[in-house]
N, CA, C and O of each residue as an XYZ file, in Angstrom:
340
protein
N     105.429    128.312    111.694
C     104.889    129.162    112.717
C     106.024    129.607    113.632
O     107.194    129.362    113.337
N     105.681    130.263    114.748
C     107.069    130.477    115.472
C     106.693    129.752    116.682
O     105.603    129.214    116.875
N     108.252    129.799    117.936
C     108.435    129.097    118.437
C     107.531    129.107    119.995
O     107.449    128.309    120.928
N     107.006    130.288    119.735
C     105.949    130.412    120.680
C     104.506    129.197    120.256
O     103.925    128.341    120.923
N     104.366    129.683    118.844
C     102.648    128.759    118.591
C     102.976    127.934    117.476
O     102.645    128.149    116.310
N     103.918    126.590    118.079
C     104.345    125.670    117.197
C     102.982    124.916    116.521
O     101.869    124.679    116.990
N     103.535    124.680    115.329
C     101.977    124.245    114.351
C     102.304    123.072    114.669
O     103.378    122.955    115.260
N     101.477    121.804    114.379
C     102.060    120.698    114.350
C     102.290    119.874    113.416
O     102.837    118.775    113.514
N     101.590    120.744    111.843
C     102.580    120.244    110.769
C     104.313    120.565    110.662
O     105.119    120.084    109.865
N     104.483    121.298    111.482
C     105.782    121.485    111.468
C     106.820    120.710    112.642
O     107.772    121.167    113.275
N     106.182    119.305    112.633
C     106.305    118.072    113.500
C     106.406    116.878    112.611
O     105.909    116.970    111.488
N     106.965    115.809    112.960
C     106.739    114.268    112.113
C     105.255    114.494    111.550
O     104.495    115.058    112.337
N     104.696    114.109    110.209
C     103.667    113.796    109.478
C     103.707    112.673    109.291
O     104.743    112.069    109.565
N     102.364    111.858    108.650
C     102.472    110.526    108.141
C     101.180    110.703    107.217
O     100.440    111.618    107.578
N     100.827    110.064    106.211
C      99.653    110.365    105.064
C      98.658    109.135    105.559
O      99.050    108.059    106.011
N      97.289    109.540    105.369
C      96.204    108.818    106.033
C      95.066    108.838    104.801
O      94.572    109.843    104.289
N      94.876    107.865    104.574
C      93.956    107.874    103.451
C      92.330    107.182    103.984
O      92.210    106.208    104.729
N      91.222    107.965    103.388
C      89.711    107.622    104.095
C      89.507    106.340    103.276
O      90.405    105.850    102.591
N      87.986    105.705    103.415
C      87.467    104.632    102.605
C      87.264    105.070    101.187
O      87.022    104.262    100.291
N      87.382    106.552    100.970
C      87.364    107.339     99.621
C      88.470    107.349     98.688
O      88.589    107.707     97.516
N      89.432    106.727     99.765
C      90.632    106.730     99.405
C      91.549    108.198     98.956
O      92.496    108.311     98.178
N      90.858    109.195     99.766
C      91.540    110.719     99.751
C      92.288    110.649    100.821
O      92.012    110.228    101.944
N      93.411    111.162    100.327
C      94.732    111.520    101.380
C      94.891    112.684    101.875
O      94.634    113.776    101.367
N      95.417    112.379    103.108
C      95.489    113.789    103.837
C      97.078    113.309    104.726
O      97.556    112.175    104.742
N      97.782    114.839    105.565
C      98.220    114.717    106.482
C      98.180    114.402    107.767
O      97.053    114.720    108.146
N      99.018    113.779    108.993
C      97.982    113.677    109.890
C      99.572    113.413    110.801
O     100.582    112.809    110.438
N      99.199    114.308    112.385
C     100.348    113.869    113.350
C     101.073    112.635    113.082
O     100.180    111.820    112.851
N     102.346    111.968    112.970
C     102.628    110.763    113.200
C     102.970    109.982    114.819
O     103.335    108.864    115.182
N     102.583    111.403    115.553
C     102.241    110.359    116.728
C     101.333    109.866    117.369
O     101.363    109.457    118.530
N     100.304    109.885    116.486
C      98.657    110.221    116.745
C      98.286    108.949    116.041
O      98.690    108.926    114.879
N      97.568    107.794    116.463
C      96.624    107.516    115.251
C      95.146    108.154    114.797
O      94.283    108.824    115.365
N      95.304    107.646    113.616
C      94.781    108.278    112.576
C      93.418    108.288    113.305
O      93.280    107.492    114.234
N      92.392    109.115    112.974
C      90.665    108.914    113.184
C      90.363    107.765    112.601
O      90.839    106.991    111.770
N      88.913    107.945    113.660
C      87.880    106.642    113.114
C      87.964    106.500    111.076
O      87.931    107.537    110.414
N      88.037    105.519    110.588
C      87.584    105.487    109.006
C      88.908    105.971    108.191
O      88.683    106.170    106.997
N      90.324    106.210    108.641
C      90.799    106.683    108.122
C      92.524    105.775    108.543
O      92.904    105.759    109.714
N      93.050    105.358    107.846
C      93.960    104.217    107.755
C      95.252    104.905    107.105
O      95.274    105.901    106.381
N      96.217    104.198    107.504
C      97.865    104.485    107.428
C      98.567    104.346    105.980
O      98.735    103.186    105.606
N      98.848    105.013    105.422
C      99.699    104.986    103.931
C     100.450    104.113    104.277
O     100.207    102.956    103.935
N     101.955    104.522    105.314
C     102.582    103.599    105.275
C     103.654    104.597    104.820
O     104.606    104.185    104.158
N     103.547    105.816    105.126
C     104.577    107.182    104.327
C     104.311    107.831    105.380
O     103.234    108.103    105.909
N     105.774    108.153    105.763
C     106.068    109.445    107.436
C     106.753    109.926    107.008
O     107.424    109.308    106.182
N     107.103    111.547    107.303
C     108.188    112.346    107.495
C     108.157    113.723    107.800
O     107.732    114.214    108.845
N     108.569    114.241    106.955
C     108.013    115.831    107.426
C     107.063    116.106    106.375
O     106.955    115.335    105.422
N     106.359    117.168    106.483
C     105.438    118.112    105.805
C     105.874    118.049    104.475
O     105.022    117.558    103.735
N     106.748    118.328    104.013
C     107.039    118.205    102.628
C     107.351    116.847    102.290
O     106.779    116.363    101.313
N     107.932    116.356    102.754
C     108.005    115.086    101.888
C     106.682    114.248    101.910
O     106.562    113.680    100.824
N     106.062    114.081    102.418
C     104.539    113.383    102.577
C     103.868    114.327    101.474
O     103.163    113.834    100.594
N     104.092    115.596    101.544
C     103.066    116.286    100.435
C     103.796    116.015     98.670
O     103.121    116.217     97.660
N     104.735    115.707     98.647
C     105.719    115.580     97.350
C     105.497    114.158     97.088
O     105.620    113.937     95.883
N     105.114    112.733     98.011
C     104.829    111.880     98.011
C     103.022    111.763     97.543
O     102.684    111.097     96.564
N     102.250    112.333     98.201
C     101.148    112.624     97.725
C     100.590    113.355     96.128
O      99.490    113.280     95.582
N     101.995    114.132     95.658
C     101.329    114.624     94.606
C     102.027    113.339     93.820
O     101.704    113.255     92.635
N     102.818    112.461     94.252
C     103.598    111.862     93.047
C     102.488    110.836     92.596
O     102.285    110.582     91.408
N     101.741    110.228     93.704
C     100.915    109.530     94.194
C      99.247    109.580     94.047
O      98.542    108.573     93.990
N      98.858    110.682     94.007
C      97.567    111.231     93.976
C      97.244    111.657     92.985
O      98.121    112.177     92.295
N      95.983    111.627     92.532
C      95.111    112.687     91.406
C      94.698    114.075     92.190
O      94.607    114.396     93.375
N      94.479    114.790     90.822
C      94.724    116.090     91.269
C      93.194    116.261     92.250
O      92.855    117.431     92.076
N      92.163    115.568     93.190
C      91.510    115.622     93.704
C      92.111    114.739     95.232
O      91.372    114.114     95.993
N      93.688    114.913     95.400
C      93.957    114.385     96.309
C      93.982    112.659     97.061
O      94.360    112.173     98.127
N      93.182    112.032     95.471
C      92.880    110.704     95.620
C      93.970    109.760     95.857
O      94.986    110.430     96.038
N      94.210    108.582     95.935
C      95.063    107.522     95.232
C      95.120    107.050     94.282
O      94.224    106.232     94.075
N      96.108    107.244     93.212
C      96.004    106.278     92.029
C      95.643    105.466     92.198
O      94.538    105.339     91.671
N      96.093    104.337     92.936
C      96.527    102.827     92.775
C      96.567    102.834     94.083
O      97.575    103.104     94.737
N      94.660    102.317     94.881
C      94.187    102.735     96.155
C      94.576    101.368     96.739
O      94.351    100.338     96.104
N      95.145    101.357     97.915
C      95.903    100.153     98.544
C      94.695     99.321     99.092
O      93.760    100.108     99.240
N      94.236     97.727     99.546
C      92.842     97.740     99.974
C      93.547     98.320    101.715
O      94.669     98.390    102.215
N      92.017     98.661    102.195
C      92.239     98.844    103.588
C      92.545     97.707    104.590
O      92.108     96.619    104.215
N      93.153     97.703    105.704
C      93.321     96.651    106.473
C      91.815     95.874    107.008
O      90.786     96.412    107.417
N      92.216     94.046    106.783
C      91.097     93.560    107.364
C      90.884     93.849    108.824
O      91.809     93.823    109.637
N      89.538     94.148    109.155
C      89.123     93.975    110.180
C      89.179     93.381    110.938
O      89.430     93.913    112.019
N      88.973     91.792    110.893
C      89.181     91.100    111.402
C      90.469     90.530    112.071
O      90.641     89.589    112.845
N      91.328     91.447    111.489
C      92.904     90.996    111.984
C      92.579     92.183    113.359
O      91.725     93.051    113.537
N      93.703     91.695    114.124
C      93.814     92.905    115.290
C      95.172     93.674    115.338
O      95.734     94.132    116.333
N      95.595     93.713    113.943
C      97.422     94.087    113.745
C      97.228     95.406    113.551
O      96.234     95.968    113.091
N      98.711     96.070    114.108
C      98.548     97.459    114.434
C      99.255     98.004    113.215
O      99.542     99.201    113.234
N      99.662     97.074    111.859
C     100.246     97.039    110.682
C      99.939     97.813    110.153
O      98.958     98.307    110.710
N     100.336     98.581    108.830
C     100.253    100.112    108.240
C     100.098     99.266    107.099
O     100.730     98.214    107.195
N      99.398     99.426    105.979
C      99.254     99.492    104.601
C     100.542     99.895    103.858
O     101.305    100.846    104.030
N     100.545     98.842    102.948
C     101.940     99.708    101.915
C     101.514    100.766    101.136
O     100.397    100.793    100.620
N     102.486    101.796    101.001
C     102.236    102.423     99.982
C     101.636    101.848     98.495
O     101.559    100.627     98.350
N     101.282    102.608     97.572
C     100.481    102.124     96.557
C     102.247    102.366     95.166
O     103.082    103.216     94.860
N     101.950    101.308     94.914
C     103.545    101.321     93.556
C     103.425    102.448     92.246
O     102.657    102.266     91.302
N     104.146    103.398     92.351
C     104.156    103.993     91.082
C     103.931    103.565     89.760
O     104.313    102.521     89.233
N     103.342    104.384     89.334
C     103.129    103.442     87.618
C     104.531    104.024     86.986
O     104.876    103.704     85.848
């Protein structure tokens, strides 16, 4: 965008995956919405999206869906990424 109406994908990203385990982009200075949990992958716009296709089915899913963080913990800890096959 230009420098008047900065987008804010064109800011730090980080990948956020739902209980569906579909990934999306999302501010990295933001946490994520209600239901929707930390990959554990930041950077810019492209590399999170080049990480996602390496990573994802072509419906944006997770291969190899990480479990979500317990609840019961109160850690502000990020999920690992999910291991390439």
């Amino acid at each position: 965008m230009s420098e008047e109406y900065p987008d804010w994908q064109d800011e730090p990203v980080k990948v956020v995956y739902n209980h569906e385990n579909v990934c999306s982009i999302w501010p990295a200075d933001r946490e994520p919405p209600a239901g929707w949990f930390e990959a554990g992958v930041s950077g810019s716009k492209d590399e999170c999206l080049n990480w996602a296709e390496q990573n994802c089915d072509e419906y944006c899913r997770l291969k190899s869906p990480p479990q979500p963080p317990d609840s019961s913990q109160n850690s502000a800890s990020s999920v690992p990424p999910p291991q390439s096959a």
